[in-house]
C-alpha positions in Angstrom: 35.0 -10.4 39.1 32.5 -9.4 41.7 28.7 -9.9 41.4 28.5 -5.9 40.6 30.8 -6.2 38.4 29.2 -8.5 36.0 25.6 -6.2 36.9 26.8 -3.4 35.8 28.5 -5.0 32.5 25.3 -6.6 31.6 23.3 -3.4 32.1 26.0 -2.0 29.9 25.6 -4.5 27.1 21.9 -4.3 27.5 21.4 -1.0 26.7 23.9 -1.2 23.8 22.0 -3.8 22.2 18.7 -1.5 23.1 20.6 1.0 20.8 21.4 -0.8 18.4 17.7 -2.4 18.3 16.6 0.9 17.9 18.9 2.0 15.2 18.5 -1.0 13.0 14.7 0.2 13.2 15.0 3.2 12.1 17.6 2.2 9.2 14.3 -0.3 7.8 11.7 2.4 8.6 13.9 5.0 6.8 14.5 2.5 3.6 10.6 1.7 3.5 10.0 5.2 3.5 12.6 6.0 0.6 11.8 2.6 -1.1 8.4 3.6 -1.2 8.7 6.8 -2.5 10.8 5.1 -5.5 7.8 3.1 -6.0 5.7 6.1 -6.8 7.9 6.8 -10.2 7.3 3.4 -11.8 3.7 3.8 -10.5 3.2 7.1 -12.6 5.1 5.8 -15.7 2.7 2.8 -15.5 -0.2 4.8 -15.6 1.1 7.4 -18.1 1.7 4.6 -20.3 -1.3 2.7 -20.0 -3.6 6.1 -20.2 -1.5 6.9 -23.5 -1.6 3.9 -25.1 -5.5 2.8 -24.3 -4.2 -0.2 -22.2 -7.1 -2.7 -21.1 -6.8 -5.9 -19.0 -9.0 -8.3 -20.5 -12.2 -5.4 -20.3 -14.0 -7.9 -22.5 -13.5 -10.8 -20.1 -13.8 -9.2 -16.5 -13.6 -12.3 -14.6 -10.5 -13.9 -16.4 -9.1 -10.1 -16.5 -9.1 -10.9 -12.3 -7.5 -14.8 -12.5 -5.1 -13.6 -14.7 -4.5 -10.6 -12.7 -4.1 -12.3 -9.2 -1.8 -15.1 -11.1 0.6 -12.4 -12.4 0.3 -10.0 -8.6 1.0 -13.7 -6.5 4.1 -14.5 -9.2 5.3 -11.3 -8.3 4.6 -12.0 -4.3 6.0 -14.6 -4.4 9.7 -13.2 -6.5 10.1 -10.3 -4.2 9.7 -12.4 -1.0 12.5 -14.8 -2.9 14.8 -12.2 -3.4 14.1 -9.7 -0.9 17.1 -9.6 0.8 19.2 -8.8 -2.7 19.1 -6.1 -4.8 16.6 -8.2 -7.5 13.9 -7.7 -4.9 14.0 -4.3 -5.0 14.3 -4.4 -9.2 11.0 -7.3 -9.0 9.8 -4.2 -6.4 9.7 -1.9 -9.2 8.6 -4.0 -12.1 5.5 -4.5 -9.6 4.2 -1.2 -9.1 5.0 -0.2 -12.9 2.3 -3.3 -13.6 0.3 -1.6 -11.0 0.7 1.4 -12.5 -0.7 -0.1 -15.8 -3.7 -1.6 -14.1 -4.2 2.0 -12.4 -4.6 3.6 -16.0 -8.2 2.6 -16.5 -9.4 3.9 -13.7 -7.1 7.4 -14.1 -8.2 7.6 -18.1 -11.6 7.0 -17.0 -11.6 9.9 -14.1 -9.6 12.1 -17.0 -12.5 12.0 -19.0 -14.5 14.7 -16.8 -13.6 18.0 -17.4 -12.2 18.4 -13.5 -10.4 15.1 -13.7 -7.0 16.5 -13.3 -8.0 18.2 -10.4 -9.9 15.1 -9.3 -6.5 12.8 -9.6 -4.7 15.7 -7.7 -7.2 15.9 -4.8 -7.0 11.6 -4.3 -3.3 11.9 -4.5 -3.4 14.8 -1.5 -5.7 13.2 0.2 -3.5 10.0 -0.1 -0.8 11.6 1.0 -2.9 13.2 3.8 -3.7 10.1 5.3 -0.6 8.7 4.6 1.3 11.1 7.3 -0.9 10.8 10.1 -1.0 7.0 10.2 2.8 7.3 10.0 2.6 10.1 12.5 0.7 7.8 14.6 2.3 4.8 14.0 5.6 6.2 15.3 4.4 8.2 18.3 1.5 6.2 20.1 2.2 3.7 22.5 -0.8 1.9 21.6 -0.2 -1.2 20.1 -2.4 -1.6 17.3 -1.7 -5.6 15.5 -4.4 -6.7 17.1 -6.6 -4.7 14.0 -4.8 -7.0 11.5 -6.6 -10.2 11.6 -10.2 -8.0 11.8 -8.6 -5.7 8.8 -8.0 -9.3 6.5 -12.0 -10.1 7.3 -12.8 -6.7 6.2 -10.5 -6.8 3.1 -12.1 -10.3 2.1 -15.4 -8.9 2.6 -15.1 -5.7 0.5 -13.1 -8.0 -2.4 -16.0 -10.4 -2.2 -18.3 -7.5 -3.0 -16.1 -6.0 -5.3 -16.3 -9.3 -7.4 -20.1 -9.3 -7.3 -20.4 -5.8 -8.5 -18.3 -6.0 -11.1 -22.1 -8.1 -12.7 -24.5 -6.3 -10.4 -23.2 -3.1 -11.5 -24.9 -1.1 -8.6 -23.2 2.6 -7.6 -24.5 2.6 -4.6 -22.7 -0.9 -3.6 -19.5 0.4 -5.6 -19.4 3.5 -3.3 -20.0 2.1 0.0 -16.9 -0.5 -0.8 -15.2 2.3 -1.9 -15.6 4.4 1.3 -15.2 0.9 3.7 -11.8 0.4 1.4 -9.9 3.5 2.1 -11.2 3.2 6.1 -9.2 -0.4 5.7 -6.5 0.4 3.7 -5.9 3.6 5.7 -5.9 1.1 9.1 -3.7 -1.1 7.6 -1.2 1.5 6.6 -1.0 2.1 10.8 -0.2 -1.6 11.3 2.0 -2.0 8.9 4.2 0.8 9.8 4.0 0.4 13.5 5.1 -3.3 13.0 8.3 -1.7 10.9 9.1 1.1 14.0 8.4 -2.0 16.7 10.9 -4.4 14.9 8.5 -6.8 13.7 8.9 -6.1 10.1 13.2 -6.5 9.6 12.8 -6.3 5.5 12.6 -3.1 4.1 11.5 -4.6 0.8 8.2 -6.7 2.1 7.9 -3.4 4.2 7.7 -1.5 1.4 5.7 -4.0 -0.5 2.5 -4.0 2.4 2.6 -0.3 2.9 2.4 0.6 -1.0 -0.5 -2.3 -1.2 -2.3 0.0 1.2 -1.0 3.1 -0.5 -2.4 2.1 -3.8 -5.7 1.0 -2.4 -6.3 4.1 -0.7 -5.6 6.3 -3.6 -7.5 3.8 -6.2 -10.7 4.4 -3.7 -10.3 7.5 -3.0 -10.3 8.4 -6.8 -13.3 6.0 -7.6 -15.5 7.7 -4.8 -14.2 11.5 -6.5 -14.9 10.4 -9.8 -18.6 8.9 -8.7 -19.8 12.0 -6.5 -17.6 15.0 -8.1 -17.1 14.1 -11.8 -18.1 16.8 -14.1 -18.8 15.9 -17.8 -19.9 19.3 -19.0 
C-alpha cells in the first residue's frame, strides 16, 4: 500500500471519528437539555408540596437547618455521581430536585404572600428562562472558550455563600440584595461554562451534566425571586 494510500485512509478515518465526536456531543447536550427539563416537574411538585403543607427546614435552628441541609445535598452528590451511568442516577436525579423543590417552598410561600406574588414567581421563572437561552445560545455558537471563568466563578460562589451565612444573623437587606444580584451574575456565568464544557466534550455524562446546569438553574431563579420579592413585593 503506497504512502498516499495510507494518507488518505487516515484522513478518512479522521474525519469519521470527528463525526462521530461531534455526534456523541450532541446526543449528551440533547439528554442534558431533556434531563433537565424532567427536573423541572419534580422541582414544582416539591415546591407545591412544601407551600401546601407549611414545610420548614429546621426555621427554628437556621444554622443546623444548613449542616443538615449540606449533609443530605452532598449524600445526594455523592449517589448520583455513583450511579450516573445507570438509570438509578437519573431516579437519585429526580429525588434531588423534588428535595430541592421542598427547600424552594419557603421562599415561593413567602413571595406568595404579596398580593403580586403569582406574577412575581412568573416573572423569576421568565427571566430564568431568559437567561437560560442566551447562555445556551452562547455557549453553543461562540468560539470563545470560556473555562477559564470557572475557578474565578467557585471564589465568587464561596464569597457570596460566606455572606449568605452571615446574614442569615446580621439580617441586613441591603447585604441580602447585593448577594442576591452578585448570585444570579454567577450562576448565570456558570450556566455558560457548564454548557460549553457539554458542547466541547468535556462533560461525557448527561446526568452530572444535568446535575451542574440545574444547580445554576435553581440559583438563578431562587435569586432572582428573592431580589422581586425584596424591591417589588406588594402587601396591600
Amino acid at each position: 500500500m503506497s504512502f498516499e494510500q495510507n494518507r488518505l485512509q487516515a484522513e478518512h478515518f479522521g474525519a469519521s471519528s470527528g463525526v462521530l465526536g461531534a455526534a456523541q456531543r450532541n446526543r449528551v447536550l440533547r439528554n442534558t437539555y431533556a434531563l433537565l427539563a424532567l427536573s423541572m416537574v419534580p422541582t414544582v411538585l416539591g415546591a407545591w408540596i412544601g407551600v401546601r403543607s407549611g414545610f420548614s427546614f429546621f426555621s427554628g435552628s437556621p444554622f443546623i437547618g444548613i449542616i443538615v441541609f449540606m449533609a443530605v445535598a452532598f449524600g445526594f452528590f455523592f449517589a448520583i455521581d455513583k450511579f450516573k451511568n445507570s438509570v438509578i442516577g437519573v431516579g437519585l436525579l429526580l429525588g434531588f430536585t423534588f428535595f430541592m423543590g421542598l427547600m424552594l417552598s419557603r421562599l415561593v410561600g413567602h413571595v406568595l404572600g404579596f398580593s403580586n406574588g403569582a406574577s412575581l414567581v412568573m416573572t423569576a421563572f421568565g427571566g430564568t428562562a431568559g437567561i437560560f437561552a442566551v447562555m445556551a445560545t452562547i455557549a453553543t455558537v461562540s468560539k470563545r472558550d470560556f473555562s477559564g471563568m470557572g475557578k474565578w466563578l467557585f471564589v465568587g460562589f464561596l464569597v457570596i455563600f460566606a455572606a449568605s451565612i452571615a446574614n442569615i444573623w446580621l439580617q441586613m437587606p441591603a447585604l441580602m440584595l447585593t448577594i442576591s444580584a452578585l448570585a444570579v451574575l454567577i450562576f448565570s456565568a456558570f450556566i455558560l461554562v457548564d454548557l460549553q464544557r457539554v458542547v466541547n466534550g468535556g462533560e461525557t455524562n448527561y446526568v452530572t451534566a444535568t446535575l451542574a446546569v440545574y444547580l445554576s438553574v435553581y440559583n438563578v431563579f431562587t435569586n432572582l425571586l428573592a431580589i422581586l420579592g425584596i424591591v417589588g413585593g406588594d402587601r396591600d
